[in-house]
KOLKE-546955 format. One line per field, with one value per residue (C-alpha): residue in one letter; residue number from 0; x, y, z. Coordinates in steps of 0.02 Angstrom, whole numbers, plus 50000, padded with zeros to 5 digits. Each point is the difference from the previous one (the first is absolute). Layout:
REM KOLKE-546955
aa <- a | ...
i <- NUM | ...
x <- X | ...
y <- Y | ...
z <- Z | ...
***
This chain:
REM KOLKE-546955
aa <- x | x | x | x | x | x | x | x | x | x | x | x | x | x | x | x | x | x | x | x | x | x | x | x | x | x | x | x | x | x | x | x | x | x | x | x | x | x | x | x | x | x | x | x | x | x | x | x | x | x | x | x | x | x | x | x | x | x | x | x | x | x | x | x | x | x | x | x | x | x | x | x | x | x | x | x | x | x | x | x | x | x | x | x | x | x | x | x | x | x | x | x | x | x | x | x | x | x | x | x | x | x | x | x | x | x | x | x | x | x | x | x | x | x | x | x | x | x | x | x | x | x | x | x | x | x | x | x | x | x | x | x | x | x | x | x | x | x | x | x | x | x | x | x | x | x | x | x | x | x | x | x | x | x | x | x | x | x | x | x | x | x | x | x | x | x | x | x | x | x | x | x | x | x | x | x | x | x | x | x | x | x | x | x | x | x | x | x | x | x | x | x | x | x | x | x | x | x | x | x | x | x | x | x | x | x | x | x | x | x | x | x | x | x | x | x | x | x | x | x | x | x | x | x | x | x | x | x | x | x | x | x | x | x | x | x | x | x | x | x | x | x | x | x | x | x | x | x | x | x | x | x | x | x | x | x | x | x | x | x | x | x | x | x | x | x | x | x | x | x | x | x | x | x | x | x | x | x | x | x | x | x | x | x | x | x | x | x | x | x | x | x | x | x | x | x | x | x | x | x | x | x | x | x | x | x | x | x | x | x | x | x | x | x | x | x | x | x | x | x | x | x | x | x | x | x | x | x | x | x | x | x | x | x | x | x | x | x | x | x | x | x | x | x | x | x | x | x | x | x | x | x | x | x | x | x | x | x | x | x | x | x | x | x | x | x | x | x | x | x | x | x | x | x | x | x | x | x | x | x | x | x | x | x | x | x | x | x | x | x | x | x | x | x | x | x | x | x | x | x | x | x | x | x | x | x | x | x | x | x | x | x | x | x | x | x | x | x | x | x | x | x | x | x | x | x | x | x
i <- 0 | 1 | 2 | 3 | 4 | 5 | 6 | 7 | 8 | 9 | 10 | 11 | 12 | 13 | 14 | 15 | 16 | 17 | 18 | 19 | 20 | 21 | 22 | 23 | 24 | 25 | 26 | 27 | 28 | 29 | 30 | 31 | 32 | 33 | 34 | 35 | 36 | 37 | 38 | 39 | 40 | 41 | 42 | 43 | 44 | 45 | 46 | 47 | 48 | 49 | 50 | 51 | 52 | 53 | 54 | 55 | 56 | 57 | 58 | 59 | 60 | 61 | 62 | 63 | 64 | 65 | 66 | 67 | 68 | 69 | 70 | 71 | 72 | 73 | 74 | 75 | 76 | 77 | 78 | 79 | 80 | 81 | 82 | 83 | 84 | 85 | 86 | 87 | 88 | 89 | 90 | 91 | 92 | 93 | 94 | 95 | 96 | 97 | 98 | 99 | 100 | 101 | 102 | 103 | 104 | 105 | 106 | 107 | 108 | 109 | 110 | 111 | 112 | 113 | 114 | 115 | 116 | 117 | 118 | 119 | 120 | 121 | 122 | 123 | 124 | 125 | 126 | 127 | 128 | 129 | 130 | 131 | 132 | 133 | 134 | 135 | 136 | 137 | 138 | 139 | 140 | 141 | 142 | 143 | 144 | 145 | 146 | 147 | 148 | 149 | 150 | 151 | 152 | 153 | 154 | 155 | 156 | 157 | 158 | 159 | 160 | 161 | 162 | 163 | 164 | 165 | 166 | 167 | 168 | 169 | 170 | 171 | 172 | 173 | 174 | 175 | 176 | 177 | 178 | 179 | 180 | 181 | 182 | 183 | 184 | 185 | 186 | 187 | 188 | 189 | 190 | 191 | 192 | 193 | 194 | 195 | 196 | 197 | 198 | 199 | 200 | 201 | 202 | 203 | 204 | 205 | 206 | 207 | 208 | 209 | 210 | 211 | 212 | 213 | 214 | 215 | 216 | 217 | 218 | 219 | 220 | 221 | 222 | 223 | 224 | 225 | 226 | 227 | 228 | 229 | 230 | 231 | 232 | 233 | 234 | 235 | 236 | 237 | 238 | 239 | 240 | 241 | 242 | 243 | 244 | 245 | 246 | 247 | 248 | 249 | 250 | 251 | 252 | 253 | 254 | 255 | 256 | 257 | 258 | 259 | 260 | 261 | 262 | 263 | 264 | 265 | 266 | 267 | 268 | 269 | 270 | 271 | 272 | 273 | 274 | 275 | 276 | 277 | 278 | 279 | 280 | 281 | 282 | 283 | 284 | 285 | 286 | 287 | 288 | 289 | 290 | 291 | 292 | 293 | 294 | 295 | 296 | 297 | 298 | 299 | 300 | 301 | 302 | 303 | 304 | 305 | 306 | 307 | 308 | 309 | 310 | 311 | 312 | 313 | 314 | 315 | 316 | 317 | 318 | 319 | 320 | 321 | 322 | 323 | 324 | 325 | 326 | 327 | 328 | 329 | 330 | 331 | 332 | 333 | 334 | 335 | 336 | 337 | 338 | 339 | 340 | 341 | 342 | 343 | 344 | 345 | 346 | 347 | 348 | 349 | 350 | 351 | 352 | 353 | 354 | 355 | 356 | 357 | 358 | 359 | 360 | 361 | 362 | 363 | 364 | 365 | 366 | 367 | 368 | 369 | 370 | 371 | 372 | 373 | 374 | 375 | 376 | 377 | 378 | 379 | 380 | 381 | 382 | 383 | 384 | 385 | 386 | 387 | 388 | 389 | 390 | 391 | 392 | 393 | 394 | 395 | 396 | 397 | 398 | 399 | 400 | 401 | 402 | 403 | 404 | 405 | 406 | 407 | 408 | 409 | 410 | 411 | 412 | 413 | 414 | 415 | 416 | 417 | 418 | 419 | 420 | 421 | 422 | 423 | 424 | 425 | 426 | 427
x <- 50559 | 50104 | 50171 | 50161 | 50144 | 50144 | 50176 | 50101 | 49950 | 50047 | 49854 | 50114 | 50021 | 49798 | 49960 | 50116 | 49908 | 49831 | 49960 | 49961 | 49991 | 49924 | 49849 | 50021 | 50035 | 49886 | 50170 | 50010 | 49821 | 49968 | 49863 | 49830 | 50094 | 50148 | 49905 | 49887 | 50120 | 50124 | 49825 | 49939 | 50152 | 49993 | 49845 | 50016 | 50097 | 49964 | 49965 | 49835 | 49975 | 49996 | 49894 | 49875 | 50044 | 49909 | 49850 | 49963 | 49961 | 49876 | 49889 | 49893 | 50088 | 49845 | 49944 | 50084 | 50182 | 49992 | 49878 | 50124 | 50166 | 49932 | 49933 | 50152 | 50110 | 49905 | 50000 | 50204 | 50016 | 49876 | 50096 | 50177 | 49934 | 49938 | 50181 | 50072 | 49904 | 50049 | 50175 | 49995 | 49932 | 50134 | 50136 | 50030 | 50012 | 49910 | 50131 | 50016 | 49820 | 49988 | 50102 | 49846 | 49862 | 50117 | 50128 | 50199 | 50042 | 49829 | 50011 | 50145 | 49881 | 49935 | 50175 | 50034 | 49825 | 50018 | 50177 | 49979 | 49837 | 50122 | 50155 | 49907 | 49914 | 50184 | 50046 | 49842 | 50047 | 50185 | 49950 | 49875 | 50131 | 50095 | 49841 | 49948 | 50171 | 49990 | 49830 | 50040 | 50165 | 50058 | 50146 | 50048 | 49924 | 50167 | 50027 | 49885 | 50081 | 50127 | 49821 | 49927 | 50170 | 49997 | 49812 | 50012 | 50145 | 49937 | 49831 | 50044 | 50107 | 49855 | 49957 | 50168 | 50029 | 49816 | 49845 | 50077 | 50064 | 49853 | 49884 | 50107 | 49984 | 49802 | 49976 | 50078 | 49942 | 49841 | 49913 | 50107 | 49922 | 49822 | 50031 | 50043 | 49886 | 49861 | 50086 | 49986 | 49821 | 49947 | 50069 | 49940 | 49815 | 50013 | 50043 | 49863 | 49855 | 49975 | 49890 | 49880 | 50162 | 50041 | 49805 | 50026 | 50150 | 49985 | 50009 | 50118 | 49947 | 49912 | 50095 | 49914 | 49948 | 50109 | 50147 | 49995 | 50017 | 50123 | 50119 | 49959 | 50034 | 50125 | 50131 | 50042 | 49912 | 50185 | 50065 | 49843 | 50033 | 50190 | 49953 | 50010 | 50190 | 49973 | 49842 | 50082 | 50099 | 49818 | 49974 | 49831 | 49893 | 49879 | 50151 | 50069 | 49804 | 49982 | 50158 | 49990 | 49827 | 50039 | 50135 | 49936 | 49809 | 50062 | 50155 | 49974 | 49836 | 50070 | 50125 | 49872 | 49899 | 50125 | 50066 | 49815 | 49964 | 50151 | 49953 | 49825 | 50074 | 50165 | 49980 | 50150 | 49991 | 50196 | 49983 | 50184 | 49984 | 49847 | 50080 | 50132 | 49844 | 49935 | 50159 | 50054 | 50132 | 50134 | 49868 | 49940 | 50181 | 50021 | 49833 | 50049 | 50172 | 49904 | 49888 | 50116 | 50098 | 49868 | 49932 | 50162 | 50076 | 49845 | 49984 | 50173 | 49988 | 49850 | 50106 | 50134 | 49888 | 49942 | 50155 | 50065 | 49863 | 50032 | 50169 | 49982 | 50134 | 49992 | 50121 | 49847 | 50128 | 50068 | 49832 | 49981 | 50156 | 49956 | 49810 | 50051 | 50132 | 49887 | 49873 | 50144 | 49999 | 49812 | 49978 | 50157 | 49893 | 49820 | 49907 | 49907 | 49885 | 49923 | 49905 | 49806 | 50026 | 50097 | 49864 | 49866 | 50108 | 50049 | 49799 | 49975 | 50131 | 50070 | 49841 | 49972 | 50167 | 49893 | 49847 | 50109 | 50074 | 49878 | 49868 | 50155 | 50021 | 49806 | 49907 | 50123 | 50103 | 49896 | 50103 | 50160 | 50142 | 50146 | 50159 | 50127 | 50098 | 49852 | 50057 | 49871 | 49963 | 50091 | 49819 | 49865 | 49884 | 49848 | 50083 | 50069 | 49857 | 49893 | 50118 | 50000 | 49815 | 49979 | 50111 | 49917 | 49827 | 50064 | 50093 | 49844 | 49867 | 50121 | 49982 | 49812 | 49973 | 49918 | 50015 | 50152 | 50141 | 50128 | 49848 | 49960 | 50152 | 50025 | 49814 | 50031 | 50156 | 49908 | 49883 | 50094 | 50143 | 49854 | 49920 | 50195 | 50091 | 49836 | 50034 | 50192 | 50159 | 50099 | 50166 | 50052
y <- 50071 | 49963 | 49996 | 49938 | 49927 | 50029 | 49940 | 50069 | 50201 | 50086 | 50073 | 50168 | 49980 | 49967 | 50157 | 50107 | 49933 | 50013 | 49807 | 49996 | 49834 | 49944 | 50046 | 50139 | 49920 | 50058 | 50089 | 50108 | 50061 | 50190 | 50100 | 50081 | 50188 | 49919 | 49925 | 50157 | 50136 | 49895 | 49923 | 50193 | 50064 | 49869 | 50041 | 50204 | 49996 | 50168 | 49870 | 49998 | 50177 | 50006 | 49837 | 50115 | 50146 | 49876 | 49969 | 50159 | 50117 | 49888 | 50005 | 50103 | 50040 | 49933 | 49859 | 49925 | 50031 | 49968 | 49853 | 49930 | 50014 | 49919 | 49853 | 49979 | 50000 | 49914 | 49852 | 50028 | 50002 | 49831 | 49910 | 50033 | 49989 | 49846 | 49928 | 50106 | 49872 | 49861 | 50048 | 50027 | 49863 | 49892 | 50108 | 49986 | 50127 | 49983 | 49933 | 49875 | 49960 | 49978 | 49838 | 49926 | 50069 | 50012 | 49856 | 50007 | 50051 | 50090 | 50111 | 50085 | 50075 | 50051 | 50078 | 50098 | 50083 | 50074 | 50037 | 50080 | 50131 | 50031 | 50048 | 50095 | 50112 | 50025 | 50074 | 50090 | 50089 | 50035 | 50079 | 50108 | 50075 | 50063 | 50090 | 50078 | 50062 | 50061 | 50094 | 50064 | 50027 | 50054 | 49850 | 49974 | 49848 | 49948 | 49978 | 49859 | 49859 | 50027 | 50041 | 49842 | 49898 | 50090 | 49954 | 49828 | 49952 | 50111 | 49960 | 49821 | 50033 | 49956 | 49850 | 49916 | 50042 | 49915 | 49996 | 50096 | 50138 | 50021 | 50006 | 50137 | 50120 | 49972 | 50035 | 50182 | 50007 | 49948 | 50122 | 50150 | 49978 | 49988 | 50170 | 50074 | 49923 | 50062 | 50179 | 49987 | 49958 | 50106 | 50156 | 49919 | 50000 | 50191 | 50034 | 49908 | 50060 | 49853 | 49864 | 50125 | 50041 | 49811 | 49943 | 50160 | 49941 | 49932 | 49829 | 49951 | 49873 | 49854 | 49828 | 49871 | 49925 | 49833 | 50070 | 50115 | 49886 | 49874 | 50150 | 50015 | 49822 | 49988 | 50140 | 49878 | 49797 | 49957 | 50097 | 49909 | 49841 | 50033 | 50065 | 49848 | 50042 | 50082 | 49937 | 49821 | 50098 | 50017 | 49914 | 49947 | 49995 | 50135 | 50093 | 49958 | 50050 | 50168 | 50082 | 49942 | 50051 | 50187 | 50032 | 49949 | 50063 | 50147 | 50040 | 49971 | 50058 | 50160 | 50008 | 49966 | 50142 | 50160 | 49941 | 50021 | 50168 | 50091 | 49940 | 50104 | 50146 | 50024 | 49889 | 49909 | 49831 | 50026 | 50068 | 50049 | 50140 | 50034 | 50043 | 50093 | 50090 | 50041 | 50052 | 49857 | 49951 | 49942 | 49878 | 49954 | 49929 | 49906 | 49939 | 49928 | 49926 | 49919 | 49936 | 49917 | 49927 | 49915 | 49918 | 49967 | 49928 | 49871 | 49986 | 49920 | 49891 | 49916 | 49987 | 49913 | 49885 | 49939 | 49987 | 49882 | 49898 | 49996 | 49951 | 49893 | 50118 | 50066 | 50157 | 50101 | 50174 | 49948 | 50026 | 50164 | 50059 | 49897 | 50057 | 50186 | 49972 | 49938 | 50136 | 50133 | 49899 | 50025 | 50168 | 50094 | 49907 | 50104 | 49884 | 50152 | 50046 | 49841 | 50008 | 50003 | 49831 | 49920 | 50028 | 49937 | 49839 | 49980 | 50018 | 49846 | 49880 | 50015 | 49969 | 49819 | 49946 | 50051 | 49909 | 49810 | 50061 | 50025 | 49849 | 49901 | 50031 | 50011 | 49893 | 49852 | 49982 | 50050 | 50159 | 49918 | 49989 | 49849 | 50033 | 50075 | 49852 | 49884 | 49956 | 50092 | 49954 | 50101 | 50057 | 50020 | 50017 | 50033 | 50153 | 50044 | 49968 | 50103 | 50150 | 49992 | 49971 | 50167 | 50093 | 49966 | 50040 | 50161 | 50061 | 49948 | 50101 | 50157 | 49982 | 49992 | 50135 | 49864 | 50035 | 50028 | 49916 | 49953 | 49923 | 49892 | 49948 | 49951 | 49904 | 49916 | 49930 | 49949 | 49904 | 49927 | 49920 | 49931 | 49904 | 49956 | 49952 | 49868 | 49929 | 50011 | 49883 | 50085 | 49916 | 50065
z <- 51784 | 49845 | 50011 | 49885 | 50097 | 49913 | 50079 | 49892 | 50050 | 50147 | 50103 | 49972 | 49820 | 49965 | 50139 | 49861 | 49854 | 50084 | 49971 | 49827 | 49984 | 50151 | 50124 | 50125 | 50156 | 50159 | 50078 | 49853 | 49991 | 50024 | 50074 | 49895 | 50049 | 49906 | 49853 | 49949 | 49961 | 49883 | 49907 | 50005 | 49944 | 49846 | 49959 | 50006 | 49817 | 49888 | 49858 | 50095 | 49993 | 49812 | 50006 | 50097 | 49900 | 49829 | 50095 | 50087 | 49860 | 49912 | 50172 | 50095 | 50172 | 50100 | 50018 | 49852 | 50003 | 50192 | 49962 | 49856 | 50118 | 50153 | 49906 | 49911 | 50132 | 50105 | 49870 | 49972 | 50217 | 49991 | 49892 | 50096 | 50179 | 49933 | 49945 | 50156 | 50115 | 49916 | 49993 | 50194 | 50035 | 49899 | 50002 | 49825 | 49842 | 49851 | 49920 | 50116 | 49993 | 49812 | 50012 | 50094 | 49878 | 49819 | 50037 | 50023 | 49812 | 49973 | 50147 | 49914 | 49855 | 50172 | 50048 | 49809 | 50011 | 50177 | 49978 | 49823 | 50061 | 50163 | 49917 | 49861 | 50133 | 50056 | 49865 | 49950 | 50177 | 49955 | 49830 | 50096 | 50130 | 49838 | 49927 | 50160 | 50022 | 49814 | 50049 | 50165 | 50022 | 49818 | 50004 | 49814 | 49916 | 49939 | 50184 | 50014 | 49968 | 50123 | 50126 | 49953 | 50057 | 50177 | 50047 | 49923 | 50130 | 50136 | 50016 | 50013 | 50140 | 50150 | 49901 | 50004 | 50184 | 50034 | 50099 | 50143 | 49888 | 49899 | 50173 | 50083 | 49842 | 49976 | 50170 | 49979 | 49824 | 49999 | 50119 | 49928 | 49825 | 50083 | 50068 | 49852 | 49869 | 50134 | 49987 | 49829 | 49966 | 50148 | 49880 | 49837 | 50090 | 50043 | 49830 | 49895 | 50117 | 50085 | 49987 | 49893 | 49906 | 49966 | 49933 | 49883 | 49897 | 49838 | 49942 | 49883 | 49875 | 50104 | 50028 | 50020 | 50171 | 49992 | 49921 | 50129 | 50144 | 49919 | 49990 | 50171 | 50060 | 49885 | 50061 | 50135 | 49965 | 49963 | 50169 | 50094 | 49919 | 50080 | 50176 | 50067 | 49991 | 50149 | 50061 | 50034 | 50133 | 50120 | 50154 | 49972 | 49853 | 50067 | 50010 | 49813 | 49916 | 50116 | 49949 | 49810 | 50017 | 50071 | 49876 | 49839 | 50047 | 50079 | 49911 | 49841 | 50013 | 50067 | 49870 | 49857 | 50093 | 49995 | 49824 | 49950 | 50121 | 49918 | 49839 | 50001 | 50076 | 49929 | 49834 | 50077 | 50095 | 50072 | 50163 | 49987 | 49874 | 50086 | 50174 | 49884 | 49930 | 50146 | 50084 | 50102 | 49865 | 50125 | 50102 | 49830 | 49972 | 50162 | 49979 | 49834 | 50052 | 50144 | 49910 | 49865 | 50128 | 50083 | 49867 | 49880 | 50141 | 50054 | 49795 | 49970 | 50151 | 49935 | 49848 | 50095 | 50070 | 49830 | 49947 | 50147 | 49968 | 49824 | 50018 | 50164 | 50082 | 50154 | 49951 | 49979 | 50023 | 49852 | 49903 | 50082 | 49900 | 49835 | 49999 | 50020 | 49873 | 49875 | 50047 | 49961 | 49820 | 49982 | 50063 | 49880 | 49870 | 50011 | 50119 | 50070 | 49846 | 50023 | 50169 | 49944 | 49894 | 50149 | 50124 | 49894 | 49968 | 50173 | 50051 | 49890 | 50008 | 50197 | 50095 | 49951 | 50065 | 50171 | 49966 | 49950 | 50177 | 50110 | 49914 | 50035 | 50187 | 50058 | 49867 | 49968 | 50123 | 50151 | 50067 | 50023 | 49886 | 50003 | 50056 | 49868 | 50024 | 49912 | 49849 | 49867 | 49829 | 49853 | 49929 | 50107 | 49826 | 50103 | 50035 | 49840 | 49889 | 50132 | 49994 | 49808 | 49976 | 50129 | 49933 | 49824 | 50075 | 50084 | 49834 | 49892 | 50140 | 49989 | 49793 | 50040 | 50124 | 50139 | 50171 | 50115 | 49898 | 50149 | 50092 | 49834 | 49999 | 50204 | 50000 | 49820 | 50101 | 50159 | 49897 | 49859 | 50127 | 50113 | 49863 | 49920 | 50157 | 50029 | 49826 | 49956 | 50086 | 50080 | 50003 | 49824
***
């Protein structure tokens, strides 16, 4: 177990902040029934819906569509169980691993990329409680602005309170939008004919197969990449890879699922005007506030967490407020019409921030990191140089149409810091 003593902190004051700075300590480890909902709740995000809402049209219902969504969740869920373990095991964020694998000043390119995706999905989420309230409940769109400001500052709300806040409101939230997303589909199923009814709808024009699953992985590789937010908080590793496991498999796989079910029936991947379509408008709205909250609030935390990293601060609440105010910025300034783009890019660039990770921890240093309180070189450039170089290949195989893209980019990683940690110094 890793652990930073720090004399200066109170144990109250780094409880408050949720240690952002330090390991979790073995007294402040929660239960698997504690970890699940809040990672579920992160992961059930309506971004995903219209993520599943691309792909779905373009495929056959069965096998391919269902084919297509359980591999590429299944590949997404692999790649943060993975980093969930890891985190449980050392108690440490991502953030706070990077300063092993990327070095003291290089782990904060580490910190601007994580923090940056985070806070943009923020705002993306803001933005999109102003149109739905456009659509759905005829508010003005001069009103929006003034929308926009509410949900920026209330959403963050959980996620300045902490852990315990956040945990209480997935545990009510979480199984409330199950229930009605099952309603939902359940009546969308009835009115397409069924499974006959589903193999009979059109295509639209056909994407191709590996675009198609790095806009699956790539809804949530930066949110996986970040779970360990929360998954640092397990008891046991077992523990930490289960529950990132179930809620990025089976969440966003679920997610991905009725964005692309609603999409062949209705032409519509947002279940909300769906439910209003079908009736259930005022479910449809609690569903979508629930499901906001859940994952704006675990969003800007993981921003917060960069951010205290960044700035080797452990006022982490104060991030909470910053990140949402500079989401506010981005969101009054259009951020929303740019979601396909940011998908693709984060399905390139995030996952080899993973694969330096996790070839750091297993293949170099034998499944055990040093204490935080080891001093660290500025650049690990084994690291860099392997991020870079994956990153490169990824972009370059995306350009190309080879394979899976966020999977070139996490084994390009594993591979190129293997070979460069046995080569380069270390003590830059």
């Amino acid at each position: 177990m890793n652990t930073l003593t720090d004399p200066s902190a109170s144990p109250q004051g780094l409880v408050a902040e949720d240690y952002p700075l330090s390991a979790v300590p073995p007294e402040a480890r929660k239960s698997l029934i504690s970890l699940a909902p809040i990672l579920a709740g992160f992961t059930l995000y309506s971004g995903t819906l219209f993520a599943g809402g691309l792909v779905g049209p373009s495929f056959q219902f069965w096998p391919n569509l269902i084919v297509l969504i359980l591999v590429g969740n299944l590949v997404l869920g692999l790649y943060a169980a993975l980093l969930g373990f890891i985190a449980a095991k050392t108690g440490l964020s991502t953030v706070l691993m990077a300063r092993f694998s990327f070095g003291n000043v290089g782990s904060r390119w580490v910190d601007f990329i994580l923090g940056f995706t985070q806070v943009g999905w923020y705002a993306w989420g803001s933005a999109l409680m102003a149109e739905l309230l456009n659509n759905l409940a005829g508010l003005p769109t001069a009103w929006n602005g003034v929308v926009i400001l509410f949900f920026t500052y209330a959403f963050c709300s959980t996620a300045y309170l902490g852990y315990q806040a956040m945990d209480w409101l997935s545990r009510i939230a979480v199984p409330a939008m199950i229930i009605l997303m099952v309603l939902s589909l359940s009546v969308a199923a009835g009115d397409v004919g069924g499974l006959a009814g589903l193999q009979g709808t059109e295509l639209s024009d056909p994407l191709p197969l590996n675009a198609a699953i790095t806009i699956i992985v790539g809804t949530f590789i930066s949110g996986g990449t970040q779970a360990t937010n929360w998954s640092r908080f397990a008891k046991t590793g077992r523990s930490g890879f289960i529950a990132t496991l179930v809620a990025f498999f089976l969440g966003n796989g679920f997610l991905i699922f009725s964005g692309a079910f609603t999409a062949k029936v209705y032409g519509n991947p947002d279940i909300v005007q769906v439910m209003a379509q079908q009736g259930l408008l005022v479910w449809g709205l609690i569903l979508f506030f629930l499901n906001m909250w859940t994952t704006q609030d675990n969003t800007i935390y993981a921003f917060s967490i960069a951010g205290a990293n960044m700035f080797r601060t452990r006022k982490r609440t104060l991030f909470v407020l910053g990140g949402a105010t500079f989401a506010l910025i981005l969101a009054w300034g259009g951020i929303y019409q740019m979601l396909v783009s940011y998908l693709i890019l984060l399905g390139t660039f995030i996952p080899p921030i993973g694969g330096v990770i996790m070839a750091d921890y297993w293949l170099t240093r034998g499944g055990q990191f040093p204490t935080l309180e080891t001093p660290q070189p500025a650049f690990n450039w084994a690291g860099i140089i392997a991020y870079v170089g994956a990153s490169a290949i990824a972009y370059f195989s995306d350009l190309a149409g080879w394979g899976i893209v966020p999977v070139n980019g996490i084994i390009a990683a594993v591979v190129l810091y293997v070979v460069l940690a046995k080569v380069l110094p270390q003590n830059a």
